[in-house]
TORTORGU-921167 format. One record per residue: x, y, z of N, C-alpha, C in turn; chain; residue in one letter; residue number from 0. Coordinates in Angstrom, 2 decimals, always signed. Example, Ala and Ser with C-alpha at 12.3 -4.5 7.8 and 13.67 -1.06 7.14 Angstrom:
2
@n.xx=+13.19, n.yy=-5.69, n.zz=+7.80, ca.xx=+12.30, ca.yy=-4.50, ca.zz=+7.80, c.xx=+13.20, c.yy=-3.30, c.zz=+7.80, chaine=A, residu=A, num=0 .
@n.xx=+12.85, n.yy=-2.25, n.zz=+7.08, ca.xx=+13.67, ca.yy=-1.06, ca.zz=+7.14, c.xx=+12.90, c.yy=+0.03, c.zz=+7.87, chaine=A, residu=S, num=1 .
//
This chain:
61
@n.xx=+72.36, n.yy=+52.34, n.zz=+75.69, ca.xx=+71.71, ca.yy=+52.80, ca.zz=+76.89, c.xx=+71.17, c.yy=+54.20, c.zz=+76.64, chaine=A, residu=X, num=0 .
@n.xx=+69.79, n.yy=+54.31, n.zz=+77.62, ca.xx=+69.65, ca.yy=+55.83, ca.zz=+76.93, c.xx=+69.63, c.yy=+56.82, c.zz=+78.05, chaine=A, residu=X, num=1 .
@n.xx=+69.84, n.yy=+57.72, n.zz=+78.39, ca.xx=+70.29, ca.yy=+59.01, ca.zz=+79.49, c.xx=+69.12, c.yy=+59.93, c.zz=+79.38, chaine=A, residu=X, num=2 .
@n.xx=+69.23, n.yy=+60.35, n.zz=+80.35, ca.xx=+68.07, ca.yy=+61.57, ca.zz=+80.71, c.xx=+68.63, c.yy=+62.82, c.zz=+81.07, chaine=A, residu=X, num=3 .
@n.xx=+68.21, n.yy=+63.62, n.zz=+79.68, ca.xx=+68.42, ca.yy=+64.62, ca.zz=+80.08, c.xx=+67.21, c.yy=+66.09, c.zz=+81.13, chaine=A, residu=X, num=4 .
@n.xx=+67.72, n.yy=+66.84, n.zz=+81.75, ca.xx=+66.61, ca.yy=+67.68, ca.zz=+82.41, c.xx=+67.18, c.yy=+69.06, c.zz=+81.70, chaine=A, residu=X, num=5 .
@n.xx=+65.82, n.yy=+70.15, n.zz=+81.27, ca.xx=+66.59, ca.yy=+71.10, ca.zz=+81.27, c.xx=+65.42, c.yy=+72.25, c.zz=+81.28, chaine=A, residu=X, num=6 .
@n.xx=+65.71, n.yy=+73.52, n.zz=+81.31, ca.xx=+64.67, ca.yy=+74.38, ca.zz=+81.49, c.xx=+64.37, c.yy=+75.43, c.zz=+80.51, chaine=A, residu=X, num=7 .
@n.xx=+63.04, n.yy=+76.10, n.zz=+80.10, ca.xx=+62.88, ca.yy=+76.80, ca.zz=+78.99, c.xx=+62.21, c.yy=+77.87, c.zz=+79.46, chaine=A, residu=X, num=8 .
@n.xx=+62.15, n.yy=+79.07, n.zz=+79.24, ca.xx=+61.44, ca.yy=+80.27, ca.zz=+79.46, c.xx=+59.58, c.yy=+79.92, c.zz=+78.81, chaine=A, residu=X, num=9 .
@n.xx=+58.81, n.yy=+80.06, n.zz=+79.97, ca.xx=+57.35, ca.yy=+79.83, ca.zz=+79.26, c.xx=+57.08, c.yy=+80.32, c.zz=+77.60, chaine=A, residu=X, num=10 .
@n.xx=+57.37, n.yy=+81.78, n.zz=+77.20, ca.xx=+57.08, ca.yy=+81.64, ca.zz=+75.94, c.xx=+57.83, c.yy=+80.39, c.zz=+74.84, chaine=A, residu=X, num=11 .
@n.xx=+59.10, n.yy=+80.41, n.zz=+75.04, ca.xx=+59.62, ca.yy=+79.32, ca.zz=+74.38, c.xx=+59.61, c.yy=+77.78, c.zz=+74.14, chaine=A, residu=X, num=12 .
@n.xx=+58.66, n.yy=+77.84, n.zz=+75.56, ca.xx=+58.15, ca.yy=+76.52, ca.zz=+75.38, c.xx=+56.80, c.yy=+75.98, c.zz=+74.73, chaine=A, residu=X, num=13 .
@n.xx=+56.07, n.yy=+76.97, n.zz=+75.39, ca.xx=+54.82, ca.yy=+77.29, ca.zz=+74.61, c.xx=+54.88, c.yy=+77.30, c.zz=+73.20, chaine=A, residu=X, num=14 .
@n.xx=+55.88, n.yy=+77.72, n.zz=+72.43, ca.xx=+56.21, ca.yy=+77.23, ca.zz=+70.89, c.xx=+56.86, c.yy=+76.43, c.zz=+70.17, chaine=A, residu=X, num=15 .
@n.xx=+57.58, n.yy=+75.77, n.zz=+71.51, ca.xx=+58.18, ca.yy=+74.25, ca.zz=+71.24, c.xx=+56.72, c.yy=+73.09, c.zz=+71.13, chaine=A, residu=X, num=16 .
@n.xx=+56.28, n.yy=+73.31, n.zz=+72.18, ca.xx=+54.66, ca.yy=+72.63, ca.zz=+72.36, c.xx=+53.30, c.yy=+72.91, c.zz=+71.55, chaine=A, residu=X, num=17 .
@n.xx=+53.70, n.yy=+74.06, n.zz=+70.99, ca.xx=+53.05, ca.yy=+74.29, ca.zz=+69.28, c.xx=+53.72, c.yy=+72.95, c.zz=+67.96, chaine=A, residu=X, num=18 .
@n.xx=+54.96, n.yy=+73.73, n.zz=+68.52, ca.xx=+55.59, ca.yy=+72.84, ca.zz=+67.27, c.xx=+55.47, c.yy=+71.68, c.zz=+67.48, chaine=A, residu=X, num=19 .
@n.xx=+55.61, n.yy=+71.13, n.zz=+68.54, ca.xx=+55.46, ca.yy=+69.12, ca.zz=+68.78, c.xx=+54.39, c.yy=+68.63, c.zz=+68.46, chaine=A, residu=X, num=20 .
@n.xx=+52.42, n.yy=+69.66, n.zz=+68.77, ca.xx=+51.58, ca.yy=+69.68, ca.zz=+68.51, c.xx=+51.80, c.yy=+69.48, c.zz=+66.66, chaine=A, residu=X, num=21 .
@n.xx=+51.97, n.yy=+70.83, n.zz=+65.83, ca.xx=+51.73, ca.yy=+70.56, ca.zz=+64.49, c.xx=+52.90, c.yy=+68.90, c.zz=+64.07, chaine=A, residu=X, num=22 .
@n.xx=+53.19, n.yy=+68.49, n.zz=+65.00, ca.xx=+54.37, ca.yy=+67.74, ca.zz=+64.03, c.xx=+54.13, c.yy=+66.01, c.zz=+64.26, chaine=A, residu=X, num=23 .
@n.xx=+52.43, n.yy=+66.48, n.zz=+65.37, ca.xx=+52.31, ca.yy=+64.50, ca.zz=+66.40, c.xx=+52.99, c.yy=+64.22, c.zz=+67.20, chaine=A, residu=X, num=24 .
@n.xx=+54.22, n.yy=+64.99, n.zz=+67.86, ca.xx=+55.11, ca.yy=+64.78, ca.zz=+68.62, c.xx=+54.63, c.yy=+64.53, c.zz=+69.93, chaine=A, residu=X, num=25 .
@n.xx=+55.35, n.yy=+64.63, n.zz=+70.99, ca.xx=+55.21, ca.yy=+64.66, ca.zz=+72.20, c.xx=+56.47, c.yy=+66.11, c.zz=+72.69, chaine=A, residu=X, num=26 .
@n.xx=+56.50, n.yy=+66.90, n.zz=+73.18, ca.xx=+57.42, ca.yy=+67.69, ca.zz=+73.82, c.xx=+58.88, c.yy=+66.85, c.zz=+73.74, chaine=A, residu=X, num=27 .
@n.xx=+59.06, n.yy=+65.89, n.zz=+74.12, ca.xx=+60.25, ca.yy=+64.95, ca.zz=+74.89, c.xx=+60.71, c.yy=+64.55, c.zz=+73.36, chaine=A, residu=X, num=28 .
@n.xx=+59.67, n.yy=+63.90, n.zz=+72.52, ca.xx=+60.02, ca.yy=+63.39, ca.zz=+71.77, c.xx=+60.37, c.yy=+64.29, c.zz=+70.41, chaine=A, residu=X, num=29 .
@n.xx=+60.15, n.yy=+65.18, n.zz=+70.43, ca.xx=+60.86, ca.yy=+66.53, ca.zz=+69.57, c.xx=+61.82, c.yy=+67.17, c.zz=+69.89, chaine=A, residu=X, num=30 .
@n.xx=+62.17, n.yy=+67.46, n.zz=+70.86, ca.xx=+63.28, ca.yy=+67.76, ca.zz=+71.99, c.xx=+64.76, c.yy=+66.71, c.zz=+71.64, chaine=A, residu=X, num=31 .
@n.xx=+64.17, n.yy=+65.44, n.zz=+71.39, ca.xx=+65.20, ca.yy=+64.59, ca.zz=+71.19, c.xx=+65.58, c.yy=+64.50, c.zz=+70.06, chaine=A, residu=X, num=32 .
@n.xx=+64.54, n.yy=+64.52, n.zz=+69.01, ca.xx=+65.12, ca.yy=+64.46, ca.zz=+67.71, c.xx=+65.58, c.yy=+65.66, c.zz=+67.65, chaine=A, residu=X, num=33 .
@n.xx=+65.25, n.yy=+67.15, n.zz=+68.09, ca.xx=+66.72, ca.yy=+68.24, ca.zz=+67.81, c.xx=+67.64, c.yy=+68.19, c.zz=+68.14, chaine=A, residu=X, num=34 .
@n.xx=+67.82, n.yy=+67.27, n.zz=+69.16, ca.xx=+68.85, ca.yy=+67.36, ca.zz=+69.80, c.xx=+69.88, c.yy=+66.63, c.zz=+69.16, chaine=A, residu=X, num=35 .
@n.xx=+69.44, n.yy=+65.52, n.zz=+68.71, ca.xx=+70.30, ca.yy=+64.55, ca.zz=+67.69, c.xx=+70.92, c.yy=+65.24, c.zz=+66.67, chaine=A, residu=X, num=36 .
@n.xx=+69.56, n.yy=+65.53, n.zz=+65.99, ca.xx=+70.14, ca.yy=+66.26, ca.zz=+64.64, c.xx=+70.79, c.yy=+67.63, c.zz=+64.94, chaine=A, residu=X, num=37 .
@n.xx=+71.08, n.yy=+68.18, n.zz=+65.64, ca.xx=+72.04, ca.yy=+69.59, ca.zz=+65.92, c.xx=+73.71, c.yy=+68.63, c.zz=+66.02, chaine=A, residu=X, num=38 .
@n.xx=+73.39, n.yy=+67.82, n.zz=+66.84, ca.xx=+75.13, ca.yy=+66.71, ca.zz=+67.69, c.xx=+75.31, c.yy=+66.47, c.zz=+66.13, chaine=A, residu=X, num=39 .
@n.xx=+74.63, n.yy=+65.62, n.zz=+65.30, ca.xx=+74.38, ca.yy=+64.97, ca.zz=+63.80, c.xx=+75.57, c.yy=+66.07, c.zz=+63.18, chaine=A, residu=X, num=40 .
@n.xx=+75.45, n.yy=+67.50, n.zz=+63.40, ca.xx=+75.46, ca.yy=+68.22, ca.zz=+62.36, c.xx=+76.76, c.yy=+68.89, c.zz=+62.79, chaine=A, residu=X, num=41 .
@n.xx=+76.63, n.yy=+69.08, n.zz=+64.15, ca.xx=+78.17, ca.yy=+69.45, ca.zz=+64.78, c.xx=+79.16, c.yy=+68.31, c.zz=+64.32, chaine=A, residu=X, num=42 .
@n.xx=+79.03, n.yy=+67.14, n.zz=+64.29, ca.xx=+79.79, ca.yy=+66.30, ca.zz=+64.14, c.xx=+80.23, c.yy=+66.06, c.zz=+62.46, chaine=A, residu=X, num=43 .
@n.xx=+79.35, n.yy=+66.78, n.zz=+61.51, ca.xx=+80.06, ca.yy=+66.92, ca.zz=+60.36, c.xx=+80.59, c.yy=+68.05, c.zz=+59.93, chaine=A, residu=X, num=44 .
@n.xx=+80.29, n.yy=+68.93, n.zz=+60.68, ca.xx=+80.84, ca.yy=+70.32, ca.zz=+60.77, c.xx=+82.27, c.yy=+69.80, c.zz=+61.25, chaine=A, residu=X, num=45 .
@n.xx=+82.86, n.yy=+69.17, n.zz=+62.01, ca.xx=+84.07, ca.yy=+69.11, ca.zz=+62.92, c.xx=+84.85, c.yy=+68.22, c.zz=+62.07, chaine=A, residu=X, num=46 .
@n.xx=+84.14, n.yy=+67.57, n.zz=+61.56, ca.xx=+85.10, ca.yy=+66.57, ca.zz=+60.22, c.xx=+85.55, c.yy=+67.16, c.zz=+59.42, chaine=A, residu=X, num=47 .
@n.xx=+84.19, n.yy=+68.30, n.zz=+58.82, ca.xx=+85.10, ca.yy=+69.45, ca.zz=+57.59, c.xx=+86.23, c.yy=+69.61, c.zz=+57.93, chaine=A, residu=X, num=48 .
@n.xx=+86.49, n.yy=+70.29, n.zz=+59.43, ca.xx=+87.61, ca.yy=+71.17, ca.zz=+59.87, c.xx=+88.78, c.yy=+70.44, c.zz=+60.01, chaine=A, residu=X, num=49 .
@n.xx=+88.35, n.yy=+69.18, n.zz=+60.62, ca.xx=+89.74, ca.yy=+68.37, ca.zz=+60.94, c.xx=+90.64, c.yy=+68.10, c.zz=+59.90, chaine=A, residu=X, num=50 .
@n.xx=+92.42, n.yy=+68.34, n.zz=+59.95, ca.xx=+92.85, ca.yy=+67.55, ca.zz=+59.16, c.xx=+93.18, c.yy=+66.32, c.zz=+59.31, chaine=A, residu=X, num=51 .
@n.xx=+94.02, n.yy=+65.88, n.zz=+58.27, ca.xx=+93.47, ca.yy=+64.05, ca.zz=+57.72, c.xx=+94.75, c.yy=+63.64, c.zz=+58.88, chaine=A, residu=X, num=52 .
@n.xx=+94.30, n.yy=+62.77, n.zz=+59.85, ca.xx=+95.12, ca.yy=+62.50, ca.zz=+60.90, c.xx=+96.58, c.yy=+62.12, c.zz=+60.48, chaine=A, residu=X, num=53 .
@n.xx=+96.81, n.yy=+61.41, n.zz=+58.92, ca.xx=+98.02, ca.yy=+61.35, ca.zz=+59.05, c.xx=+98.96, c.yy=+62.97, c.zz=+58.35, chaine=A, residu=X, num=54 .
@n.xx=+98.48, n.yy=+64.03, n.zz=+58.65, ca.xx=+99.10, ca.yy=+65.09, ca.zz=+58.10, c.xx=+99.80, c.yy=+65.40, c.zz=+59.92, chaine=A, residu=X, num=55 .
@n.xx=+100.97, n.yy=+66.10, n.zz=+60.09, ca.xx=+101.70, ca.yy=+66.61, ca.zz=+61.54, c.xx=+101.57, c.yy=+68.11, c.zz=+61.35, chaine=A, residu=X, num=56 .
@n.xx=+100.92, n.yy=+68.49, n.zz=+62.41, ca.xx=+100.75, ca.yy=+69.67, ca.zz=+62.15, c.xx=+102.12, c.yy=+70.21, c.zz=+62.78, chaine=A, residu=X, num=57 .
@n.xx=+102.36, n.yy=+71.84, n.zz=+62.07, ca.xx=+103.68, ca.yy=+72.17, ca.zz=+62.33, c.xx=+103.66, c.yy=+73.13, c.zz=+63.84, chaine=A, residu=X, num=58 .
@n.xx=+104.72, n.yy=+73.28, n.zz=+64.52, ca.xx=+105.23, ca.yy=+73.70, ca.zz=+65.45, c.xx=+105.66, c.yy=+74.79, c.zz=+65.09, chaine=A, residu=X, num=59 .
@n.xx=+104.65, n.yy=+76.24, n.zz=+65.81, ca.xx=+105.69, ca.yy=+77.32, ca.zz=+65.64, c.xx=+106.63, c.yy=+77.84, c.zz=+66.32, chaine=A, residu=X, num=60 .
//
């Protein structure tokens, strides 16, 4: 299923998001989404580095 997100940008910043979607064929929405993926993408292997291996108990101080 796919969700909608709403959210708001300061005019200059958008104005160079809408550059960038321009050089890239995008659409605003549709560049917006692929960062958005790939940032979650990247948090989510960032958080694996950190985790330890579920069967380790972590100790109690």
């Amino acid at each position: 299923m796919t969700k909608r997100l709403t959210t708001y940008l300061a005019d200059g910043i958008y104005d160079l998001f809408e550059e960038w979607a321009k050089d890239e064929r995008r659409s605003v929405s549709s560049l917006s989404a692929f960062l958005l993926e790939q940032a979650v993408r990247e948090r989510q292997k960032q958080m694996q580095k950190q985790s330890p291996p579920s069967d380790q108990k972590q100790e109690k101080s």
